[in-house]
Every structure is written in C-alpha cells, then in structure tokens.
C-alpha positions as CSV (number, residue, x, y, z in Angstrom):
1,X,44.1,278.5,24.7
2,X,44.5,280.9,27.4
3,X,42.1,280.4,30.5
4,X,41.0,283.1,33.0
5,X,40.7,282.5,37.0
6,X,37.1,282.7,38.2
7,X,38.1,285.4,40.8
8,X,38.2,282.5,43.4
9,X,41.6,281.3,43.3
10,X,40.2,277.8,42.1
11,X,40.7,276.5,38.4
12,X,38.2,276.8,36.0
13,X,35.3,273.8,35.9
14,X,35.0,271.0,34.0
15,X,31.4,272.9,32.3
16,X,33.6,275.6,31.6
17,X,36.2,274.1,29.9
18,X,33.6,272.0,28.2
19,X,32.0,275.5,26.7
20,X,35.2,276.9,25.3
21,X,35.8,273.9,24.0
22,X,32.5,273.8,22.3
23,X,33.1,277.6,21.3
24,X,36.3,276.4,19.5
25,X,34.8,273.6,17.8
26,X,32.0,276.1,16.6
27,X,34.7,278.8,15.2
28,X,36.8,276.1,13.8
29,X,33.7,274.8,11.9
30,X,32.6,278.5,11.3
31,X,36.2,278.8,9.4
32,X,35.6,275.4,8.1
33,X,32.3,276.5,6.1
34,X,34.1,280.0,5.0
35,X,36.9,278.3,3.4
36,X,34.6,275.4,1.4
37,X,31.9,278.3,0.3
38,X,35.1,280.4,-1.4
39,X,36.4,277.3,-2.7
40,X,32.8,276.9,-4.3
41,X,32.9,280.6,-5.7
42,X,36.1,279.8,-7.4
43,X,34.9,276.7,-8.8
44,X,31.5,278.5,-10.0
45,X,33.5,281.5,-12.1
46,X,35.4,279.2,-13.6
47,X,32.5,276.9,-14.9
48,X,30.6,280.4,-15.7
49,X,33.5,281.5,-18.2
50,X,33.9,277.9,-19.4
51,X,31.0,278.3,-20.6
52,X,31.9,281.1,-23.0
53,X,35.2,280.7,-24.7
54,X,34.9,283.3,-28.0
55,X,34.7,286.1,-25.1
56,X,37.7,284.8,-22.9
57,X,41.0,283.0,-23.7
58,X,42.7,280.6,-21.2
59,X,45.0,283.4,-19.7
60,X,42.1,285.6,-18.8
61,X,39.9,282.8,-17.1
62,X,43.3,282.7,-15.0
63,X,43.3,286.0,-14.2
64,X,39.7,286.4,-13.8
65,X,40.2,283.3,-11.2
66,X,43.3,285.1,-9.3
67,X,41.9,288.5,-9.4
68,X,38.2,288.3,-8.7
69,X,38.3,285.2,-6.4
70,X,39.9,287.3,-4.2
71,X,37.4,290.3,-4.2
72,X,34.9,288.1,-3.8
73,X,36.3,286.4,-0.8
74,X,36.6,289.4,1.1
75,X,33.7,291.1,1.7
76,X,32.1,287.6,1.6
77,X,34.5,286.9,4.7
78,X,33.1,290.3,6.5
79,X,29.5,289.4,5.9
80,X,30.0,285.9,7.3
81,X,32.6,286.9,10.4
82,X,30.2,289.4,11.3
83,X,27.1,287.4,11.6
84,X,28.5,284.4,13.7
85,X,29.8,286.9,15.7
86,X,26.0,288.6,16.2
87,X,24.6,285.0,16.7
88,X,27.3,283.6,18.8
89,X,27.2,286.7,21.4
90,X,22.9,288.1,20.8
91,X,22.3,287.9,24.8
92,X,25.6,289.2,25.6
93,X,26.1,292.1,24.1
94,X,24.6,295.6,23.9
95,X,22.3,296.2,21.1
96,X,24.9,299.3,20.0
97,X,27.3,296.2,19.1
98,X,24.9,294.4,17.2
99,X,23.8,297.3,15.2
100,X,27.6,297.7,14.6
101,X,27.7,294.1,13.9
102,X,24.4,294.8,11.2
103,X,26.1,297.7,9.9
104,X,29.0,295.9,8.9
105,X,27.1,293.1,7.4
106,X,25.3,296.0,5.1
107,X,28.7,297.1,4.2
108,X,29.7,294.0,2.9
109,X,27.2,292.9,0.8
110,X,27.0,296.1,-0.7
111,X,30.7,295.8,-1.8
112,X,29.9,292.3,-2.9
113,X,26.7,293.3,-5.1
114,X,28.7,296.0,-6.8
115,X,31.3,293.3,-8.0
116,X,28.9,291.1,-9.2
117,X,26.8,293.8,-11.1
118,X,30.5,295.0,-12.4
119,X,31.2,291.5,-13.4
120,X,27.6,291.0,-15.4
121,X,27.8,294.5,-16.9
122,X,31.2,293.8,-18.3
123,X,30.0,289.7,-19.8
124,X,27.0,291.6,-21.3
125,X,29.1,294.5,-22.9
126,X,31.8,292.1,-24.0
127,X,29.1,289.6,-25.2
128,X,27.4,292.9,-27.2
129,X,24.5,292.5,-25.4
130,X,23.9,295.5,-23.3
131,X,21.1,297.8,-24.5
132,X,21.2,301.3,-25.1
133,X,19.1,304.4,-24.9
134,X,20.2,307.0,-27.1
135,X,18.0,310.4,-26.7
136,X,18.9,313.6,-26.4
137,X,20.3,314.6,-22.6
138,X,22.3,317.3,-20.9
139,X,25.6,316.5,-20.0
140,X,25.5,319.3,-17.3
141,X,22.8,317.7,-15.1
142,X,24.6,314.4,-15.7
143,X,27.7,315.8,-14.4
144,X,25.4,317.9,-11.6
145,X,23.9,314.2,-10.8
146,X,27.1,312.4,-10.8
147,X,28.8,314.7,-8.6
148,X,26.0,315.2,-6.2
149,X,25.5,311.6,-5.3
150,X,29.2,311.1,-4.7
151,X,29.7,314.3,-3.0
152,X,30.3,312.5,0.5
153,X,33.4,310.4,-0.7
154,X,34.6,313.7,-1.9
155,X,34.4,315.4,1.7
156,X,35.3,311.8,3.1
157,X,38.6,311.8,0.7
158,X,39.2,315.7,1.8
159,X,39.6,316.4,-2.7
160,X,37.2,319.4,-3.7
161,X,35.5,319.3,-7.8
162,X,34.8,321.6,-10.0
163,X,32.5,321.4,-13.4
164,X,33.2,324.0,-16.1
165,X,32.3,324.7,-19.7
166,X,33.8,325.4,-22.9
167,X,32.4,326.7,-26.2
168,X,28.8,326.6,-26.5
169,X,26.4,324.7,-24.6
170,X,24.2,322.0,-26.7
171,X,22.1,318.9,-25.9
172,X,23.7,315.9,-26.7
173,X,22.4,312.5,-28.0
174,X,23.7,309.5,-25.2
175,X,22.1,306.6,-22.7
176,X,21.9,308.6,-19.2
177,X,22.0,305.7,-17.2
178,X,24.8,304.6,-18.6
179,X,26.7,307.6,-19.3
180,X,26.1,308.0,-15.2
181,X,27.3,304.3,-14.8
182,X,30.4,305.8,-16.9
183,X,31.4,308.5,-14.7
184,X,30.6,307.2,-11.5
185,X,33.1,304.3,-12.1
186,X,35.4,307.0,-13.4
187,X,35.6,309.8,-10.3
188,X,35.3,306.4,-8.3
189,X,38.9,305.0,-9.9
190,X,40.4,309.0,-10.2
191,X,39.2,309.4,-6.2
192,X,41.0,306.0,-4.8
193,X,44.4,307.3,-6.6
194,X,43.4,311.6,-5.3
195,X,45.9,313.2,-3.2
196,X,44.2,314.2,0.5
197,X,43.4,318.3,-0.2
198,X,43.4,317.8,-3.6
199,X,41.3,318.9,-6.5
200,X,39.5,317.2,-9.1
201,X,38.4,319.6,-12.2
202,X,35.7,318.2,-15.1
203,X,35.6,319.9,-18.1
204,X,33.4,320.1,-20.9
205,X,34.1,320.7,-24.2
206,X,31.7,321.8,-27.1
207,X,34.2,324.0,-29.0
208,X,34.8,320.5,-31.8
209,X,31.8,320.3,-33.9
210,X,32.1,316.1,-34.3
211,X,32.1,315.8,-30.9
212,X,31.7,316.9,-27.1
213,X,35.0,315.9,-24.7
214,X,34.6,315.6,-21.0
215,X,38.1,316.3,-19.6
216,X,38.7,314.8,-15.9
217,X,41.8,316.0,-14.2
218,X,43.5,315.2,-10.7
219,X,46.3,315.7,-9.2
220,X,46.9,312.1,-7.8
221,X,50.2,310.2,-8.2
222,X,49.3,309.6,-12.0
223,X,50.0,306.6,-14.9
224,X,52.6,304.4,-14.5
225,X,54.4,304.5,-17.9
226,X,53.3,302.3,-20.5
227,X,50.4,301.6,-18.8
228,X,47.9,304.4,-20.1
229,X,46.3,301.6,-22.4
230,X,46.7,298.8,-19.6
231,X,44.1,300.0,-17.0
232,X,41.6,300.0,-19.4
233,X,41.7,295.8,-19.8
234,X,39.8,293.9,-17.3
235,X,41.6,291.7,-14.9
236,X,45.2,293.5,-15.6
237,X,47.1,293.7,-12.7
238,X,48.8,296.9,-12.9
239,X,51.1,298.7,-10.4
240,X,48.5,301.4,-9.7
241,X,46.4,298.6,-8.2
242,X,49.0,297.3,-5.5
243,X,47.6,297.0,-2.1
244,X,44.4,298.9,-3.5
245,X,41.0,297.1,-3.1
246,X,39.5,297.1,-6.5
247,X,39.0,294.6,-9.2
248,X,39.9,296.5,-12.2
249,X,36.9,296.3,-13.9
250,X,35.2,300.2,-13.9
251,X,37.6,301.7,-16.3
252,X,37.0,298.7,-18.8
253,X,33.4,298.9,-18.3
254,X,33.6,302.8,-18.7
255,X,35.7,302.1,-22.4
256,X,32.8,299.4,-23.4
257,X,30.5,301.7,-22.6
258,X,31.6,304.9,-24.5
259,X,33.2,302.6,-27.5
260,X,30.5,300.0,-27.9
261,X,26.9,302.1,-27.3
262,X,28.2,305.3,-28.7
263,X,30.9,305.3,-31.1
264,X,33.0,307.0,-28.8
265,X,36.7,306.9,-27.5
266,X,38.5,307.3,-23.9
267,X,42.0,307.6,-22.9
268,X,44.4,308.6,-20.4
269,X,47.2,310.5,-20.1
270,X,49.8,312.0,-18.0
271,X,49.4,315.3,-16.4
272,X,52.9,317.6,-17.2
273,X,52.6,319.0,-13.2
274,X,51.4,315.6,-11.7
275,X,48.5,313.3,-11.6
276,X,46.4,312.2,-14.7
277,X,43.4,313.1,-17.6
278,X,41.1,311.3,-18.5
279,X,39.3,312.2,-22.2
280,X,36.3,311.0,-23.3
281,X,35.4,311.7,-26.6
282,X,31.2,311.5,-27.1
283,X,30.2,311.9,-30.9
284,X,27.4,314.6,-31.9
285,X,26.2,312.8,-34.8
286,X,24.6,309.7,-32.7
287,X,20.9,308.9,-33.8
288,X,18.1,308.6,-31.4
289,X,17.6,304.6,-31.0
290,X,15.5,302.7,-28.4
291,X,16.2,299.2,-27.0
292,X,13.4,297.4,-29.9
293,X,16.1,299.0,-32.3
294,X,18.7,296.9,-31.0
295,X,19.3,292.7,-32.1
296,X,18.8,290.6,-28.7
C-alpha cells in the first residue's frame, strides 16, 4: 500500500494509517462477500436444473454452469462494485459521481434481469409450458414496433434498416408479444455481429401461399461454417461468441418460439457477398387459440 505525505514533510499518523487499514479490511471483505454470493449463484443453477433432468442431460447442466455463471457474475459484480463505492465515498463526492455511480447500478441489473427472464422463458419453452396468443396481427406494425424501440442501438451501432414488402399484403394469425420477443432477440444477435456503417434490410414475403417469410439480412462478418445449426442450441459455445458478452440463449428462444407456438421454422445462412440471413418461415394456416385452449 502506497502512502501519501500530509504536505508537512512529517509521516502519516497512526489514525491515519489506522483508516486505511480499516478501508482495506472493508474492500477485502467487500471482495470476500462478492466471491461467496457467486459461489451461491452457481450452486443455486445447478440445484435448479437438478431438479429437472427429462429437459437437460449432464453435459448441458455443465455448460449451463460454465456459460451462464459467468453472465451472471458480471453484471452482478457492477451492481455490487458500484454501490460500496457510493456508500464508502456519499460525503465525499459530488452528487454528479453518485448519479454516475446510480446509473451504473441501473445498467446492471437491467443486464442481469434480461438473463434471468431469457433463462425462465427458455425452461418454460423447453418444459412446453409457455402460452400462446394466436389472433390475427400485422406483421408490418410488428416490424414498425420492433424497429422503433431499438432504433437507438441502431444509431448507437452507426448500421441503418430498412423494412420492405413482397407480394401481397395480408393479416397474419401469430402471438405479438412473442413474435416481438422473437425479433427483438434477433436484430439484438444480427446488431452485436453488424459492421459499423452497415445496413440491415428485413423483408417480408407473402408471395408463398402456406406461409409468410421474414428475410433479415446484414452485412456482418457472417456463420462460421458448420455452425448455421449450432447457434440456435442454448449454451453452445460457438466461435461467433468469443470475447462477445452474450449468453447464447436469444436465438434458441427465437427457434422455440416460432417452432413450438406456431408450427413454424428458422434458419440461417450465409450471405454470397458477406454477412448472414436469417429466415423465418410463419405458417398462414394457424387457428385463432387463446391461453384456456392450451393444457397447463
């Protein structure tokens, strides 16, 4: 530990080197009660899957363990940083710092909500039970809704979108919510992989009779090969995903979705000229069901 002079000349007192020792002992235990709380969290997801063994086998409760921990952990680590930093230093800094310190906080726990609500969605979908709506919609102002509430990361990643149209325009039986759940986590996984000034088209097309495709296209650095079917498993680990911050889990959740609550399909594929398509395939022959229709 590094001591400063007290502008006299004269070594530090004994109270002062009595408070920074204090303040280490604090920080120490600080560190102390981060490192037991994620050693509780990794104890708690594997007692949770335990507890359901037709869903997942022994390999994916390990990789569950070594992927999601870790996600977990992090923001977890920001919210917790963050706040013994605010209650450690309240009367000594300006309330600017705090707000940053708050703002950070906020951050955090946002992250850390959307991995837990990715990791319940995905244990209800696997588990068949997730509910779905299925009334008739417009998948224009679901692509108008989608695109509007993520049009800051789009300026914030510098990649411009376009929505276009082909064949005839027709409503379309699906669950909004989670057709919006669908291609949120979609643009979010074709943005983190989007070239800076590039473009992101979505296309819709009505021209098949059996069914309506919505065509997503960047112009990102693409598939690695043979893994076009891999990204869509939860808790893969695939090259795409080195030194990104995600836990894998959107584009399974998108292929549960589409699959399970509407008999649909979704794939990826390699763009000839660069970057990657996604193509989901949405069936025109769905009936109109409510949640009552559906077995708890």
């Amino acid at each position: 530990m590094v001591s400063r002079s007290n502008g006299s000349g004269h070594e530090p007192s004994q109270d002062s080197e009595q408070d920074a020792s204090e303040t280490g002992e604090k920080e120490n235990d600080s560190l102390s009660m981060d490192l037991e709380l994620a050693g509780n969290i990794d104890v708690r997801l594997a007692d949770i899957y335990a507890e359901a063994p037709p869903l997942l086998d022994a390999r994916m409760i390990t990789d569950l363990i070594a992927n999601v921990s870790h996600e977990l952990r992090t923001p977890l680590h920001g919210i917790l940083s963050f706040a013994h930093f605010g209650s450690r230093n309240v009367d000594n800094v300006s309330k600017e710092k705090l707000r940053k310190y708050f703002e950070e906080i906020a951050g955090s726990g946002e992250t850390l909500l959307s991995i837990i609500n990715d990791l319940l969605d995905l244990s209800k979908l696997q588990a068949g039970k997730m509910q779905f709506m299925l009334k008739p919609n417009s998948l224009e102002d679901m692509l108008q809704r989608v695109t509007s509430e993520l049009s800051l990361l789009f300026v914030e990643h510098q990649v411009s979108v376009s929505v276009s149209c082909v064949g005839e325009v027709k409503a379309v039986v699906f669950d909004i919510s989670r057709m919006l759940q669908l291609m949120r986590n979609l643009l979010a996984n074709v943005l983190r992989y989007s070239s800076v000034n590039g473009h992101i088209e979505i296309r819709l097309d009505y021209s098949c009779h059996e069914a309506v495709y919505i065509h997503v296209l960047d112009e990102g650095c693409g598939i690695p090969e043979g893994e076009e079917e891999a990204i869509f498993e939860p808790f893969v680990q695939s090259k795409l995903r080195l030194g990104v911050s995600s836990t894998g889990l959107g584009l399974p959740i998108c292929r549960q979705i589409i699959e399970q609550g509407h008999q649909g399909k979704i794939r990826a594929v390699n763009r000839t000229r660069g970057g990657a398509e996604f193509i989901v395939m949405l069936p025109t022959n769905l009936k109109v069901t409510l949640p009552d229709d559906q077995p708890d």
